[in-house]
C-alpha positions in Angstrom: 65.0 110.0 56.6 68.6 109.4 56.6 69.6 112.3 57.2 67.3 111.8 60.5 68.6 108.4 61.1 72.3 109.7 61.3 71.5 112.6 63.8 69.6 109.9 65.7 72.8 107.2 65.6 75.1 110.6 66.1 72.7 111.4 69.3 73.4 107.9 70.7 76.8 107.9 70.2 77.7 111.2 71.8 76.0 109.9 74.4 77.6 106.5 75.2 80.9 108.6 74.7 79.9 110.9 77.3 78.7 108.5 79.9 82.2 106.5 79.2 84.0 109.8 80.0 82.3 111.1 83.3 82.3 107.0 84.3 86.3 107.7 83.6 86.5 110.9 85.2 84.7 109.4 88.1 87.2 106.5 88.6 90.0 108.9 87.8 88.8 111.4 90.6 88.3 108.5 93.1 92.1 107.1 93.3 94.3 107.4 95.7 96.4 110.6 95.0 92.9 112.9 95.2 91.8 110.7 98.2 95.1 111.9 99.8 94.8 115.3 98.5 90.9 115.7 100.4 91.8 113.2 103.2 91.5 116.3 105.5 88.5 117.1 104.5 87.4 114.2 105.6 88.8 114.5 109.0 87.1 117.5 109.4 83.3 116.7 108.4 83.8 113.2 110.8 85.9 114.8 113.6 82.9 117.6 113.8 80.0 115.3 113.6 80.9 112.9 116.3 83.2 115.5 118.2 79.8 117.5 119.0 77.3 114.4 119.9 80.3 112.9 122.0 80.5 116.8 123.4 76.8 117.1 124.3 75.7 112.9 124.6 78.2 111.5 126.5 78.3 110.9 130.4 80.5 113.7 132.7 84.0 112.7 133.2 84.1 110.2 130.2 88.2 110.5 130.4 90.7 109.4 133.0 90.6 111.7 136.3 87.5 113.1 134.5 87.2 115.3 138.3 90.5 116.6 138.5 90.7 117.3 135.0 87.6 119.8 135.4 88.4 120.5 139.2 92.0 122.2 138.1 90.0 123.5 134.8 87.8 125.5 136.9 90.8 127.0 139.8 92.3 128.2 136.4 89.5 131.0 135.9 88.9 131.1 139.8 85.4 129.0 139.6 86.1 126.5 142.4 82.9 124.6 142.8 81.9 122.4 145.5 81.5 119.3 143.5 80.0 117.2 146.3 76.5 119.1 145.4 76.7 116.7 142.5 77.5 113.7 144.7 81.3 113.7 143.4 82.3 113.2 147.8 85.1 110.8 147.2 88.4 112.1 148.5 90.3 110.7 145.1 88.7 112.1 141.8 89.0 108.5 140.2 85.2 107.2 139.9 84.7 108.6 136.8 80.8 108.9 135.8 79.7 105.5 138.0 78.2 108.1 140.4 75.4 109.5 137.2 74.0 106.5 136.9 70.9 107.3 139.4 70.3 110.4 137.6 70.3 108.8 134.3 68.5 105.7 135.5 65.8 107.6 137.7 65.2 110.5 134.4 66.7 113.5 136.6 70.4 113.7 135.1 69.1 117.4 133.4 67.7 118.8 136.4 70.6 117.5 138.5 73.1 118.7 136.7 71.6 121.7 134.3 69.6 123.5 136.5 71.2 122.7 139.8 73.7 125.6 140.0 77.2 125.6 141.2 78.0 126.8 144.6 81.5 128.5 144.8 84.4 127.3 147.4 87.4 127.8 148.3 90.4 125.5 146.7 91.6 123.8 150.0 88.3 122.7 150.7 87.6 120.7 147.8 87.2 116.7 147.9 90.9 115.7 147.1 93.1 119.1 147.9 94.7 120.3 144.9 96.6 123.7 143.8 97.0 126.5 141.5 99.1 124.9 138.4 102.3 126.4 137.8 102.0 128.6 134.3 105.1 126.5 132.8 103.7 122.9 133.0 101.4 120.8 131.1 99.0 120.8 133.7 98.2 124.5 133.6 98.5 125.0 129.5 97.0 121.5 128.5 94.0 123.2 130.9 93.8 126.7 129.1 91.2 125.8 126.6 88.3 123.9 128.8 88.9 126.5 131.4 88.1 129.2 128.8 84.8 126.5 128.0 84.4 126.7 132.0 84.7 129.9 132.4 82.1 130.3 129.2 79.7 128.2 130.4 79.4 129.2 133.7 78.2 132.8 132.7 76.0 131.2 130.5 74.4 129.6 133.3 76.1 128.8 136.5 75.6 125.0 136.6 78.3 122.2 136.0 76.7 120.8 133.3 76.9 123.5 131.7 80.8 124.6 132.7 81.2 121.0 131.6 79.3 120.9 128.3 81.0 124.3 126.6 84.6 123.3 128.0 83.8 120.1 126.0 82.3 121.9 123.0 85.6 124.8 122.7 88.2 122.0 123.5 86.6 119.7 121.1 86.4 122.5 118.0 90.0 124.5 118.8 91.9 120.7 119.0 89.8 119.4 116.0 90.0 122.8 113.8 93.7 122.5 114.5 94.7 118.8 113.7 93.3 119.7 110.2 95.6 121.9 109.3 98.0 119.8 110.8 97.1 117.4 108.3 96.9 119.5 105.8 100.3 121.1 106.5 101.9 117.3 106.9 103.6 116.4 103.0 103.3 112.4 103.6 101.3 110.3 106.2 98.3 112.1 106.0 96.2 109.1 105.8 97.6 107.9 109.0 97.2 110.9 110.8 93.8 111.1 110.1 93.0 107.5 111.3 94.8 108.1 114.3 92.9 111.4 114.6 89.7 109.8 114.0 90.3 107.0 116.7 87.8 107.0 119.5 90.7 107.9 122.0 91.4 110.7 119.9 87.9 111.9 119.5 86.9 111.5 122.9 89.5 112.9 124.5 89.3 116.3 122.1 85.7 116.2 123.3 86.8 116.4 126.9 88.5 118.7 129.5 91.5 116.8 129.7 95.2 118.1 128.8 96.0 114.9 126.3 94.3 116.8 123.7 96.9 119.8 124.0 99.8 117.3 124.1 98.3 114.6 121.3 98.2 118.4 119.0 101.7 119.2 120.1 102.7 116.0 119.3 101.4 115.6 115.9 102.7 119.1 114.8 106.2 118.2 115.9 106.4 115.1 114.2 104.6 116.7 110.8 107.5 119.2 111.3 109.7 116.3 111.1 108.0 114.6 108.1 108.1 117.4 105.6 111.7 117.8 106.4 112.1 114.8 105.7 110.4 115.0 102.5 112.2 118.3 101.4 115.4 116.3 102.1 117.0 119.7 103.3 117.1 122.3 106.2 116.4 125.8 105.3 114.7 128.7 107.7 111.3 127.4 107.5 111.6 124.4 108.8 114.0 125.4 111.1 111.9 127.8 112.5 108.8 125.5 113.3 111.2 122.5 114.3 112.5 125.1 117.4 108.8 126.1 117.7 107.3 122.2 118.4 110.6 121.4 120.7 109.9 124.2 122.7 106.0 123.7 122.9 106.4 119.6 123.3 109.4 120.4 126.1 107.0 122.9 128.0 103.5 121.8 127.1 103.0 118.6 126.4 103.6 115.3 128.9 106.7 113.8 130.2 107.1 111.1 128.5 106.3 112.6 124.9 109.4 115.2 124.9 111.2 112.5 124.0 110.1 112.8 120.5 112.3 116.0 120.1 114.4 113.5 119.8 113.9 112.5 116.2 115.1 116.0 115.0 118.7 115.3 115.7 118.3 111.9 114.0 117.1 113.8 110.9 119.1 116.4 110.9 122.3 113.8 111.1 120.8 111.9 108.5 120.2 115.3 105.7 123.6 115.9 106.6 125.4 112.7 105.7 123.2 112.9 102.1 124.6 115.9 101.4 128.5 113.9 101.1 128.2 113.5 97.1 131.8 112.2 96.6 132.2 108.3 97.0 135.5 108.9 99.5 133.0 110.9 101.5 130.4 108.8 101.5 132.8 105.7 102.7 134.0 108.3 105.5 130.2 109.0 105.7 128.8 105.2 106.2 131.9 104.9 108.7 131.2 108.1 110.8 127.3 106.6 111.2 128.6 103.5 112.7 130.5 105.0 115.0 128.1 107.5 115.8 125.8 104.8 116.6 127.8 102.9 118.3 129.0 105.9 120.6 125.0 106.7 120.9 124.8 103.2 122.6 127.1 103.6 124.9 126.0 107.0 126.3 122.6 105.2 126.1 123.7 102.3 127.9 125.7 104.6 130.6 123.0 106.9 131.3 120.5 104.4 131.5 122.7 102.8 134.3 122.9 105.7 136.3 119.4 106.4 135.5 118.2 103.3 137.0 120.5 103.8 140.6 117.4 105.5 141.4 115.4 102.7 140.9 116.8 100.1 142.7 120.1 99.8 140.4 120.1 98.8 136.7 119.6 95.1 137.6 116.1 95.4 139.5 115.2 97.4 136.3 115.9 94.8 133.8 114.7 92.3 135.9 111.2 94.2 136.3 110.7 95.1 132.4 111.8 91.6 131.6 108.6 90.8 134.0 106.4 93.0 132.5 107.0 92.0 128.8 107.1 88.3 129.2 104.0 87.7 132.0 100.7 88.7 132.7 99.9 89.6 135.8 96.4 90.8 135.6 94.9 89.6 132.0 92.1 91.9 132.7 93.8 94.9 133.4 96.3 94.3 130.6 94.0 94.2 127.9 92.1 97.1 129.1 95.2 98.7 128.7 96.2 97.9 125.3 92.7 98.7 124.7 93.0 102.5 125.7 95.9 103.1 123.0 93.3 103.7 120.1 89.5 102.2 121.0 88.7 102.9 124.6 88.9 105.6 126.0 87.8 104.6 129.7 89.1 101.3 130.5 86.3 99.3 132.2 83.8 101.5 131.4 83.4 102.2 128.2 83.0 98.5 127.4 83.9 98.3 123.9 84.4 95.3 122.2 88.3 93.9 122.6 87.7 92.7 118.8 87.9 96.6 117.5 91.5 96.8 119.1 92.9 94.1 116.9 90.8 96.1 114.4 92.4 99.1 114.9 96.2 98.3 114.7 95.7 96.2 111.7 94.4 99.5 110.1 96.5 101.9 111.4 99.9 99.6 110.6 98.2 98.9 107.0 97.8 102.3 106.2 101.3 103.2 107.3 102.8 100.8 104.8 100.7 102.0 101.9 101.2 105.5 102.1 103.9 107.1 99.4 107.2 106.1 100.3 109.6 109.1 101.2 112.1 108.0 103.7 115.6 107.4 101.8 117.8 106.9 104.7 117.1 103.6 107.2 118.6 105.5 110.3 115.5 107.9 110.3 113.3 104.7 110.0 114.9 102.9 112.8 115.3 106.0 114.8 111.8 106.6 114.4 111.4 103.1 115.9 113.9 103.1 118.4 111.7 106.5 120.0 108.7 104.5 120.1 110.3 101.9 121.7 112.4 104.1 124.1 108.9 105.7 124.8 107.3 102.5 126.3 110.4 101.3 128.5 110.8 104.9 129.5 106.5 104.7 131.0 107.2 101.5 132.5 110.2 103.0 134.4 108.3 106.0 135.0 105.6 104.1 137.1 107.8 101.5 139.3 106.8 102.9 142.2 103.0 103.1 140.9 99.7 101.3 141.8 100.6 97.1 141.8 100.6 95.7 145.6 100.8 92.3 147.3 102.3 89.2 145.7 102.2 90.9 142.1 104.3 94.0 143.1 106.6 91.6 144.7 106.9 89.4 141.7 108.1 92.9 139.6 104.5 93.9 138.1 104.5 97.3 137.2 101.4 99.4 137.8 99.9 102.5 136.0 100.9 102.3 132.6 97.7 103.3 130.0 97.8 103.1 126.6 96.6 106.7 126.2 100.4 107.4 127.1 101.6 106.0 123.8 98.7 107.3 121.8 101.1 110.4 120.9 104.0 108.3 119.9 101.7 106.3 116.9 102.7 109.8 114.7 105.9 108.5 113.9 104.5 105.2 112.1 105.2 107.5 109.1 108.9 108.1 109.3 109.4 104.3 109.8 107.1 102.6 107.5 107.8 105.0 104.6 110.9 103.7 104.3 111.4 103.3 100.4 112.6 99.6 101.0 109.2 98.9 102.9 106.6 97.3 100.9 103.2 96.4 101.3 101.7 94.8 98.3 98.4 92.5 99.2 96.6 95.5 99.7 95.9 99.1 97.9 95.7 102.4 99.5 91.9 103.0 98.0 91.0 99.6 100.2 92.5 101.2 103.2 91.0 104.1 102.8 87.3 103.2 102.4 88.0 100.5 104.8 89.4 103.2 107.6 86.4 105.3 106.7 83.9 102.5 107.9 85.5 101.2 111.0 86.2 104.9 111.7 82.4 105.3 111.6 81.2 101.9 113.2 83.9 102.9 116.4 83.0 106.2 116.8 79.4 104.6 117.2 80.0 102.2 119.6 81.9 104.4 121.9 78.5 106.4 122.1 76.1 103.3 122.3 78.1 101.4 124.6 79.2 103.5 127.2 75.5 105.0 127.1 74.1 101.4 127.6 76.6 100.9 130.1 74.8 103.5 132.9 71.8 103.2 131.8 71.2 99.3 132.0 73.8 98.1 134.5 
């Protein structure tokens, strides 16, 4: 019997052993070093669920210039299609999906646009007259997967539902297969990359026919390029090698405004070389050389932007209108639409998301920026990376003075045009400033952000669907 009784107390304690090692194992396997290990995982399974229901669910030309986007898609392969046969008569390609809503009211949005085929035209003939994009531009490479989805879909069946559907479906899985091993490849900032990935913006516009996904990939590589050089804290052939192969795809293929992240490779490479001065003569002569390196950098800065702005109206008129544009509101409406579109809303005005999620968003996205592993040793690659961002937004603001404000508000200096899609790009570089190793965030743990990303992720994603679905079909 006691021989019995000891197996049996033996039995029991094995087993409240073992459950206190697997419960161990499981909070050991669930902290944040393995979360940022499978954080790409992640991605992927999230990025392929919604990318395919936003692919298939989602009303036709959900992105801006959803026409033209799919009108210059099609010249590529030579399928110019008369796009009035789907009501699309407008002379600009800017009303989006507000002519679908009959169809999707009245029940006939399949047969309308599935089994309604295509009928072929001639390019000056269309709506709004457009032209064959030249090779060596964003417009023609940023097109080169959804016309391959056009050109798919249309010998499937030859219907623009269907050309619309596949170039949404091979944009969606090339741009999403590739940011994850973008963020695979990237050695810090993974966490951010995915959130920023995982954004409704993001997602909708990979599951689209627009050429922001082809500059948003370009954009990411370059700057990952950037980060694990950073990391390495050296320059050797391979990251040489990839840094000259994102300058010359960003300078080619992606948008204007976004080469100016090529930028931050100089700033890097300045800042690996003054770290390699060991001796403390050299690094006095190295502290003093950055000072007046920036200082020179200013005033070449300073310089060009004057002669720059002789373009615009002189450099005075240019302050004068960014000073405007940063200190009032001229349209509230319009303004928080825009802010909207950086990370939540993909269509301003008609996707109708809540303006709640945007504050939402940028506390997440800044949050997990700061609690990701610090690797950033010198302050000039943080502030340079901040100085970009910056340089980025005046730079769009310049871009579009001559763009769509009128009356007494154009008069006043508002400046028209400006969508936050445009700095959706430039949120890769939160990395190289807020891992700075002197940058601390403390009130809140990486785990939290993590699981908290993972739900508002979820939750926005959702959202975009339902509310831009109840949108045409109730109003």
């Amino acid at each position: 019997m006691d021989t019995v009784r000891y197996r049996r107390n033996d039995y029991h304690l094995n087993k409240r052993h073992n459950e206190k090692r697997h419960s161990e194992k499981s909070k050991i396997s669930f902290n944040a070093e393995v979360i940022e290990k499978k954080v790409h995982k992640f991605y992927l399974s999230i990025a392929l669920f919604f990318g395919i229901i936003l692919s298939i669910g989602m009303p036709f030309f959900n992105e801006p210039d959803g026409v033209y986007h799919f009108v210059n898609s099609s010249n590529i392969v030579h399928l110019t299609t008369d796009i009035t046969v789907y009501g699309e008569n407008s002379k600009w390609f800017g009303n989006q999906f507000v002519n679908q809503k009959p169809a999707y009211q009245n029940g006939d949005y399949f047969k309308k646009y599935f089994e309604t085929e295509v009928q072929r035209m001639p390019m000056n003939k269309l709506p709004r007259s457009t032209e064959y994009p030249k090779v060596l531009s964003y417009n023609f490479l940023g097109h080169i997967v959804p016309a391959a989805g056009v050109w798919l879909g249309y010998h499937i069946y030859p219907s623009m539902g269907m050309m619309i559907v596949c170039a949404r479906l091979l944009s969606m899985f090339v741009y999403t297969l590739i940011l994850f091993f973008i963020i695979k490849y990237v050695r810090r900032g993974k966490l951010v990359f995915t959130i920023i990935g995982l954004s409704p913006v993001v997602m909708n516009t990979f599951s689209s026919l627009s050429y922001d996904g082809l500059t948003l990939i370009l954009a990411a590589f370059l700057v990952a390029v950037g980060i694990n050089m950073v990391d390495k804290g050296k320059i050797t052939p391979f990251n040489l090698l990839p840094m000259i192969i994102s300058s010359i795809a960003v300078y080619f293929a992606a948008k204007t405004n976004i080469k100016l992240l090529i930028l931050i490779f100089p700033i890097i490479i300045l800042s690996i070389f003054m770290r390699w001065k060991t001796k403390n003569i050299i690094r006095r002569l190295s502290k003093r050389a950055r000072f007046t390196t920036s200082i020179v950098v200013l005033i070449i800065v300073l310089i060009g932007g004057i002669l720059y702005a002789r373009r615009y109206g002189g450099f005075g008129l240019v302050i004068y209108k960014l000073f405007m544009n940063f200190s009032y509101n001229f349209n509230p409406n319009i303004n928080v639409q825009d802010i909207n579109t950086v990370l939540v809303q993909p269509l301003a005005t008609h996707n109708m998301m809540p303006f709640w999620l945007t504050s939402v968003w940028f506390i997440l996205i800044l949050a997990a920026a700061f609690v990701e592993t610090k690797f950033v040793k010198d302050p000039l690659i943080s502030y340079g990376a901040l100085g970009l961002f910056v340089l980025n937004i005046v730079a769009l603001y310049i871009n579009f003075f001559t763009g769509y404000s009128s009356g007494t508000n154009a008069i006043n200096g508002a400046i028209g045009g400006v969508q936050g899609r445009y700095v959706t790009p430039m949120l890769f570089l939160l990395p190289l400033f807020a891992g700075n190793e002197h940058f601390e965030l403390k009130v809140i743990s990486y785990k939290t952000v993590a699981l908290s990303s993972a739900v508002i992720i979820i939750i926005s994603n959702s959202l975009l669907i339902f509310d831009t679905l109840f949108t045409i079909l109730k109003f």
